[in-house]
C-alpha positions as CSV (number, residue, x, y, z in Angstrom):
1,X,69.5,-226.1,-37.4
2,X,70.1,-223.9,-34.0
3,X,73.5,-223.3,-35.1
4,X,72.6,-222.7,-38.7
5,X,70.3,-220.4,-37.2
6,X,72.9,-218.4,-35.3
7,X,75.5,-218.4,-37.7
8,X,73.2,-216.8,-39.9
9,X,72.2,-214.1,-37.2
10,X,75.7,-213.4,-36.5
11,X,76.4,-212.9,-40.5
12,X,73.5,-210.2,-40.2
13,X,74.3,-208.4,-37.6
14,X,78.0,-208.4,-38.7
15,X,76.5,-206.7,-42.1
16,X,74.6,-204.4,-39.5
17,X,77.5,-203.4,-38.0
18,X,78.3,-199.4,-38.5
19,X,81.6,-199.3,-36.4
20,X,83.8,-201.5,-38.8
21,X,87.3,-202.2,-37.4
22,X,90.7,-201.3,-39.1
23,X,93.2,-203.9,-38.9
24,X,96.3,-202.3,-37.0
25,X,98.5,-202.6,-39.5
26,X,96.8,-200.6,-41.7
27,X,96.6,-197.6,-39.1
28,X,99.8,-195.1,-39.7
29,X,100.0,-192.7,-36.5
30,X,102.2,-189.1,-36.9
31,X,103.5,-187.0,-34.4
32,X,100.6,-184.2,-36.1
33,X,98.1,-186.8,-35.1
34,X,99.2,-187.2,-31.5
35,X,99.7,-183.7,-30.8
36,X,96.4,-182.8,-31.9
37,X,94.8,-186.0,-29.9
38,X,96.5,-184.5,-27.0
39,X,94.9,-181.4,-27.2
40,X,91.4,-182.9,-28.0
41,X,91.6,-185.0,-24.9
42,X,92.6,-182.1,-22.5
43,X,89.5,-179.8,-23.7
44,X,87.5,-182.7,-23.6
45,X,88.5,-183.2,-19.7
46,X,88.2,-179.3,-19.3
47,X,84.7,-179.1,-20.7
48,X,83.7,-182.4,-19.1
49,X,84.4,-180.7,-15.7
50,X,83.3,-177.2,-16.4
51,X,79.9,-179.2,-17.2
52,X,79.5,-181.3,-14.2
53,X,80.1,-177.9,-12.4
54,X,77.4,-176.8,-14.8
55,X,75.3,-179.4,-13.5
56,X,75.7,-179.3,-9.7
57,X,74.6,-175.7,-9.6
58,X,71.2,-175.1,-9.4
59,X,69.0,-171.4,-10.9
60,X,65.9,-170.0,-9.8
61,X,62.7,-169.9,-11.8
62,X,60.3,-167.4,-11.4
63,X,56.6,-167.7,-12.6
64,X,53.8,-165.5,-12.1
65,X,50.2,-166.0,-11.3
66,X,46.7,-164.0,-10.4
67,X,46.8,-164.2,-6.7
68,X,43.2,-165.5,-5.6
69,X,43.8,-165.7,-1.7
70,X,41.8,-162.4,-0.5
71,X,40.8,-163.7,3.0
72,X,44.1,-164.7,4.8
73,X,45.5,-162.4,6.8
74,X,49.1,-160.6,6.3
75,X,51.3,-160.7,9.0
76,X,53.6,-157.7,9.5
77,X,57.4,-158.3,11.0
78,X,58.5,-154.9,13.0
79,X,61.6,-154.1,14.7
80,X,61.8,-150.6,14.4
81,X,63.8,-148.1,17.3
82,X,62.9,-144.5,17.3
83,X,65.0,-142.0,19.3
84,X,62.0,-141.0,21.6
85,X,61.2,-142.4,25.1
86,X,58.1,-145.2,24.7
87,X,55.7,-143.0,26.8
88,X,55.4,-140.5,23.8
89,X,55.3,-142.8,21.2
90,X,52.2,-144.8,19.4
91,X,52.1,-147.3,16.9
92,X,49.2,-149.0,15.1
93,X,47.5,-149.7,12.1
94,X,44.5,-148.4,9.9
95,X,44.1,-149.7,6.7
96,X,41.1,-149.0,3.6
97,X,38.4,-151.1,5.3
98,X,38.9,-148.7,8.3
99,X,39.8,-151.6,10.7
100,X,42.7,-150.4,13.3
101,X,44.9,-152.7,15.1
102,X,46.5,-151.2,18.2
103,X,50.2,-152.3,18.9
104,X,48.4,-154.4,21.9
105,X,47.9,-156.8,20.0
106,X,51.4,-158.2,19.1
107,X,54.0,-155.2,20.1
108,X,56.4,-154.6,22.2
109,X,57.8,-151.1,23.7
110,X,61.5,-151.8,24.8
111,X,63.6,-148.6,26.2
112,X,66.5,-148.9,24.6
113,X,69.3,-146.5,23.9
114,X,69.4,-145.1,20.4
115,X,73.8,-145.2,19.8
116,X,75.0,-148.6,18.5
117,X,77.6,-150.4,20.0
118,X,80.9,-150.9,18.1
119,X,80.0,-154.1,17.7
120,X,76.4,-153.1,16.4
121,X,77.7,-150.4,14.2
122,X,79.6,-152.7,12.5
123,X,76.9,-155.1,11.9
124,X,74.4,-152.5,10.1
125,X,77.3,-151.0,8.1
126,X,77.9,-154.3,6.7
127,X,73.8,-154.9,6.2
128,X,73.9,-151.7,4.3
129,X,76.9,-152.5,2.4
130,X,74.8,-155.8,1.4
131,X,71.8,-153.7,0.3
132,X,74.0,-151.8,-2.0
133,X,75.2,-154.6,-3.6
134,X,71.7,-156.0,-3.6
135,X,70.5,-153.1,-5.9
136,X,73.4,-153.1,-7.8
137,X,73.1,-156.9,-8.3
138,X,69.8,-158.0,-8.6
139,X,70.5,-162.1,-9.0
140,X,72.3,-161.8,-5.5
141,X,68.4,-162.3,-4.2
142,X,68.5,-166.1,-5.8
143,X,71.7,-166.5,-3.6
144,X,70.0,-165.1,-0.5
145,X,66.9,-167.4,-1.4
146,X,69.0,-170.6,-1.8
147,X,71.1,-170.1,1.1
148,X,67.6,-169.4,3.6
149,X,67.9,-170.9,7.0
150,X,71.5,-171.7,6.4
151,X,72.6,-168.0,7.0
152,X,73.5,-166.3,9.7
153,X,70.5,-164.4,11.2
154,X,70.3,-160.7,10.0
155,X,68.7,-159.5,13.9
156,X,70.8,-157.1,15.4
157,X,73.0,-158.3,18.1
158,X,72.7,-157.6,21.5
159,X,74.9,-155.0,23.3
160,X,78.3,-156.3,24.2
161,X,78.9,-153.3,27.1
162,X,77.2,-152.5,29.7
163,X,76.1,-149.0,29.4
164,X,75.3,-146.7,32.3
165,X,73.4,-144.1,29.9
166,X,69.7,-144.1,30.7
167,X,67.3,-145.1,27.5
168,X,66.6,-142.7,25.6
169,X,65.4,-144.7,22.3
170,X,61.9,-146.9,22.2
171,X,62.7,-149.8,20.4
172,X,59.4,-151.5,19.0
173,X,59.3,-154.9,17.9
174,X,57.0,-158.1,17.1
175,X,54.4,-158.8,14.9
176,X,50.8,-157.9,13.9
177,X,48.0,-159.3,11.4
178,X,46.0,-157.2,9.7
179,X,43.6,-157.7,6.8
180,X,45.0,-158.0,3.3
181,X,44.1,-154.9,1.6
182,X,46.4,-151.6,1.7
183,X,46.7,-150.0,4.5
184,X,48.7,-147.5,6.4
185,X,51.6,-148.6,10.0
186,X,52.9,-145.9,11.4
187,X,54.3,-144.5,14.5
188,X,53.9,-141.3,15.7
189,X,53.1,-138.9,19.4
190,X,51.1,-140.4,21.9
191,X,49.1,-143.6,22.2
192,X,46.4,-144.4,19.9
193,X,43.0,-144.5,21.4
194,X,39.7,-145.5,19.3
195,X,37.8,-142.8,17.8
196,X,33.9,-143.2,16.0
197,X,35.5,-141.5,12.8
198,X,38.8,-143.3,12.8
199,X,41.1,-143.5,15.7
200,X,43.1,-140.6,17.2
201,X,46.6,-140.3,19.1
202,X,47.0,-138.4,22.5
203,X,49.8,-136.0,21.5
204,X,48.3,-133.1,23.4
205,X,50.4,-133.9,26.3
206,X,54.1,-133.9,24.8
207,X,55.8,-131.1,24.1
208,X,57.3,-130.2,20.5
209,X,60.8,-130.3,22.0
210,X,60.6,-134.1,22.3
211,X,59.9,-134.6,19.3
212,X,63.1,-136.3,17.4
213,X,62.0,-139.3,14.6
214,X,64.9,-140.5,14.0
215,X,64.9,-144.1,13.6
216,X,66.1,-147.4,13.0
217,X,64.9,-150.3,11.2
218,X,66.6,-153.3,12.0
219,X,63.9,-155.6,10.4
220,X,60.8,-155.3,8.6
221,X,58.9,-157.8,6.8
222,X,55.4,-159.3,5.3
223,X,54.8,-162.7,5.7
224,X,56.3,-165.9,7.3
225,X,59.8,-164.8,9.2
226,X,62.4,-167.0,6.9
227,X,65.9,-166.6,8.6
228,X,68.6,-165.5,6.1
229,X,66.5,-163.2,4.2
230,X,67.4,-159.2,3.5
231,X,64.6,-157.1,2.8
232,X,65.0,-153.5,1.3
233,X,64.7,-151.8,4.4
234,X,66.5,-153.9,6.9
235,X,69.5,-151.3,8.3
236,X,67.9,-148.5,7.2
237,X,69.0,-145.2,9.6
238,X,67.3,-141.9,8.8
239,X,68.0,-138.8,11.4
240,X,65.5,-136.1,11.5
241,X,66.8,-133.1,11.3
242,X,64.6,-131.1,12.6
243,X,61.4,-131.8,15.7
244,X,58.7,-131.7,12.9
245,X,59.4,-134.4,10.2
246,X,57.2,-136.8,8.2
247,X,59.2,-139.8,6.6
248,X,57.0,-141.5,4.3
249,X,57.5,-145.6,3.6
250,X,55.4,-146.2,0.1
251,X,55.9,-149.7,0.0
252,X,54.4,-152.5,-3.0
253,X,53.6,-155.9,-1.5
254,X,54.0,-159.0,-3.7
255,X,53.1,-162.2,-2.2
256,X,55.5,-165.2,-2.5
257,X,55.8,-168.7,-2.9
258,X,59.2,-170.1,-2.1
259,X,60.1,-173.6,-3.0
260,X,63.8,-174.8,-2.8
261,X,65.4,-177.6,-1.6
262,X,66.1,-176.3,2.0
263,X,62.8,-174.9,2.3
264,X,59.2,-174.4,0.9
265,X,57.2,-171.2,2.4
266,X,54.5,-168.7,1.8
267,X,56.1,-165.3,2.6
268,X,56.0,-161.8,0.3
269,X,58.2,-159.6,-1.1
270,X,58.2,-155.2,-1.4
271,X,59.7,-152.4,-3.4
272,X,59.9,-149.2,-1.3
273,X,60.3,-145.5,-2.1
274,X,61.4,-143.2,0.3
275,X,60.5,-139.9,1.0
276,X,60.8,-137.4,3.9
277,X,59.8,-133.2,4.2
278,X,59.7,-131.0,7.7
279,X,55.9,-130.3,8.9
280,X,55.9,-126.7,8.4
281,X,51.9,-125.5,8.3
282,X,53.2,-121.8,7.5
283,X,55.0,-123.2,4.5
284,X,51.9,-125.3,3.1
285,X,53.8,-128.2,4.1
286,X,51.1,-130.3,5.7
287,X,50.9,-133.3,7.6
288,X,51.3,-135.2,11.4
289,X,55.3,-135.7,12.4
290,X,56.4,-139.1,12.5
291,X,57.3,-142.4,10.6
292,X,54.0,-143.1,7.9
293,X,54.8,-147.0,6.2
294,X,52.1,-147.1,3.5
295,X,51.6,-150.5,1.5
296,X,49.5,-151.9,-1.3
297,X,49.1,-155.4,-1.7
298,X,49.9,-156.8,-5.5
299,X,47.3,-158.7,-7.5
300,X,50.0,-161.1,-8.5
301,X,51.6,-163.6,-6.8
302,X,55.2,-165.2,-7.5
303,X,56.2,-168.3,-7.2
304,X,60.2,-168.9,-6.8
305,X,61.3,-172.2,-7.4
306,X,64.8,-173.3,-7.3
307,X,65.5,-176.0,-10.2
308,X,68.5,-178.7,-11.0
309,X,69.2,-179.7,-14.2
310,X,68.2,-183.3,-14.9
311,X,70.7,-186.3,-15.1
312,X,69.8,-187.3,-18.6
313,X,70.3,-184.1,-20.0
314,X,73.8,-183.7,-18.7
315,X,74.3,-187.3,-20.3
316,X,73.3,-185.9,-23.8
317,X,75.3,-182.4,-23.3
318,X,78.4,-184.9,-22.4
319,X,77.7,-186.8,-25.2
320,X,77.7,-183.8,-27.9
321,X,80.7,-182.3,-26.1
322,X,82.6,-185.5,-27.0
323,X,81.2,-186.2,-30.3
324,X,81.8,-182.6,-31.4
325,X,85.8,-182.3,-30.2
326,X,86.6,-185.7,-32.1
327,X,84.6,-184.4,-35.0
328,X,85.9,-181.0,-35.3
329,X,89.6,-181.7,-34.4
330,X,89.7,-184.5,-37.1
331,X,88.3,-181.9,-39.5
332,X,90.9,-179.4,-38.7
333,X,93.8,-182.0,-38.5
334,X,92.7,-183.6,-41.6
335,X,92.5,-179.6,-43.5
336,X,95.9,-179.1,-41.9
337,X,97.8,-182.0,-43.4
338,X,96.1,-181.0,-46.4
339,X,97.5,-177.5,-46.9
340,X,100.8,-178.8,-45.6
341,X,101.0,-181.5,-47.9
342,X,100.3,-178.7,-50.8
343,X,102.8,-176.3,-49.8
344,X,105.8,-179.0,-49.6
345,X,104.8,-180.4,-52.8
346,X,105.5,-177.0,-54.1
347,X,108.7,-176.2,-52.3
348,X,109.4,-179.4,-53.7
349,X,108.8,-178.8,-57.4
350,X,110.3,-175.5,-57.1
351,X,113.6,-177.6,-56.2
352,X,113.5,-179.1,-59.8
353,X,114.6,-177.3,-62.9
354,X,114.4,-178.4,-66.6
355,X,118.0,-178.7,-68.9
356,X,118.9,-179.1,-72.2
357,X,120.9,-182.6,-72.6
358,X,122.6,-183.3,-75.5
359,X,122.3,-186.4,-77.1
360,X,124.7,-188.3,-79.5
361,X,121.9,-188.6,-82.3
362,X,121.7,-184.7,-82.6
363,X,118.6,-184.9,-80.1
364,X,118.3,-182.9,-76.9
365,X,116.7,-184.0,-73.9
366,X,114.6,-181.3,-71.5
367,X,112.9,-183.3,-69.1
368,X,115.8,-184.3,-66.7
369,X,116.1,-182.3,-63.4
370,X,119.9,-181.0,-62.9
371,X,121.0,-183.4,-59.7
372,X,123.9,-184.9,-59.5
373,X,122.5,-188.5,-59.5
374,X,120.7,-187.7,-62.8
375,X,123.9,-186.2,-64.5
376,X,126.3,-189.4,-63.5
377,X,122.9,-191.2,-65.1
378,X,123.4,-189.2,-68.4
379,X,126.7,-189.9,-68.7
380,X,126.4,-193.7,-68.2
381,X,123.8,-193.8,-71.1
382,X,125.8,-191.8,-73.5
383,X,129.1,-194.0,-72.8
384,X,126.4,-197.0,-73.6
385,X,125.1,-195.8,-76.6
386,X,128.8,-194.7,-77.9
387,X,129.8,-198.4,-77.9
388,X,126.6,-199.4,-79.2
389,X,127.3,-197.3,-82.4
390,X,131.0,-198.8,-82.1
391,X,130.2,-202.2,-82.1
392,X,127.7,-201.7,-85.2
């Protein structure tokens, strides 16, 4: 009965089977058919590696929320030189809940001198070179964001000579915290000191001939300091041209979420726009000289994550890439031999032509082709039927 039993489920599933086999011998292979398996074969290896490719890489995804966090505080990363000695120069910031925080509190005043090295110069032409490219090519910044903490580090380097000029530059650098609503940094004449209305810097003492804000911003970011990253205003060099010049930062903070597979932090992106005029009261052109960074804080928050397509999907993309090439090219090679095969049949009927063939009984024959074999044919029937007629 067991063997019964299995016989009969073999029978069924052989009547199941949907991928019946063709004896060999009934398989007839052409030199069409090989060429054309040949070429299936080769795109099938081509796409079959342009799609692992495909599936090593990895994208960024971006998604956007309502940012609900209001009572962390933002940290502020500054490294900022201005051509001024550190004795003249304050910075600090006041922002809409009139809370100041004094550069005390996280700052430090470094004489430096303003001139690059060679070696520096060459470093912030290529970071500006990089920022070009960055506005030009706006999904460079999922590069940058997949290759964080693998980069080099985008700080300037140190001075390779040992210069005997005096400083004559104030580099600035560090970080502060501050409350997260918009607010105002800036640097400008003399130290800041408290005030009951606001806070005040003591500028009374320098003269206007000292004055010169031209700057450098090697780095400036909001957020947790991720090595690798280029913010819009990293490199940036502006030279005042004259002793009593605003340059205005308006700059849009949008907090971050950054999740990839080398790293997973909380930091914030900005958008700047730029803007500098000469402090000239006579003019109407109003204002305090020095270096005003004004920011806002968005209401949404982005979350970057970096994705990888999953293994079974690259299974069924495989799978349709192969299907689809057998399918298609045994379409096309099975239309080909078809128009082939109609325009030899009519080369070949145009070979054949129709002639009048006398017969011995008065008849005349029309449907013979004129070829040689078929002539020495009509001749051997005519001798027949002449001695058929003889021997009657």
């Amino acid at each position: 009965m067991r063997r019964l039993n299995r016989k009969k489920t073999l029978n069924l599933m052989k009547e199941l089977d949907a991928f019946p086999k063709v004896p060999e011998s009934y398989v007839e292979t052409s030199a069409s058919g090989g060429t054309v398996s040949l070429i299936a074969f080769t795109t099938m290896a081509f796409l079959t590696i342009m799609e692992f490719m495909v599936y090593r890489d990895t994208w960024m995804k971006y998604e956007y929320e309502v940012d609900k966090d209001f009572t962390s505080k933002l940290r502020i990363n500054i490294d900022i030189t201005v051509a001024m000695k550190c004795q003249y120069v304050g910075a600090d910031v006041l922002d809409l809940a009139e809370t100041m925080v004094a550069s005390a509190d996280g700052l430090a005043y470094e004489p430096v001198i303003f001139e690059l090295s060679p070696q520096q110069r060459e470093w912030q032409r290529m970071l500006q070179l990089i920022q070009s490219r960055l506005q030009e090519e706006h999904s460079l910044q999922d590069v940058i964001f997949k290759s964080a903490f693998r980069s080099a580090s985008t700080a300037l380097p140190p001075r390779e000579d040992n210069s005997l000029q005096p400083p004559d530059a104030c580099r600035i650098h560090g970080h502060l915290y501050v409350n997260k609503v918009a607010g105002n940094f800036h640097i400008t004449v003399g130290k800041a000191i408290p005030h009951p209305r606001g806070h005040a810097h003591l500028a009374a003492l320098v003269s206007h001939e000292a004055y010169n804000f031209s700057h450098r911003i090697d780095h400036l970011s909001f957020g947790e300091l991720i090595p690798g990253i280029i913010n819009p205003l990293d490199g940036t060099e502006k030279i005042a041209s004259d002793h009593n010049q605003m340059f205005q930062y308006f700059i849009t903070v949008v907090p971050t979420k950054l999740h990839t597979y080398e790293i997973s932090a909380e930091t914030h992106q900005f958008s700047v726009t730029e803007r500098e005029r000469v402090i000239n009261h006579a003019a109407g052109s109003h204002g305090v000289s020095g270096i005003f960074m004004k920011y806002d804080i968005s209401s949404l928050m982005v979350t970057v994550t970096e994705e990888h397509m999953p293994f079974w999907q690259f299974l069924v993309r495989l799978c349709g890439i192969i299907g689809g090439i057998f399918s298609t090219t045994g379409i096309l090679h099975g239309i080909g031999r078809f128009i082939v095969e109609i325009i030899c049949c009519r080369f070949r009927l145009g070979s054949y032509k129709s002639i009048s063939v006398p017969l011995p009984d008065g008849h005349i024959n029309n449907h013979l082709p004129l070829t040689t074999d078929n002539v020495h044919m009509e001749s051997s029937e005519a001798k027949m039927y002449h001695e058929v007629n003889i021997l009657i």
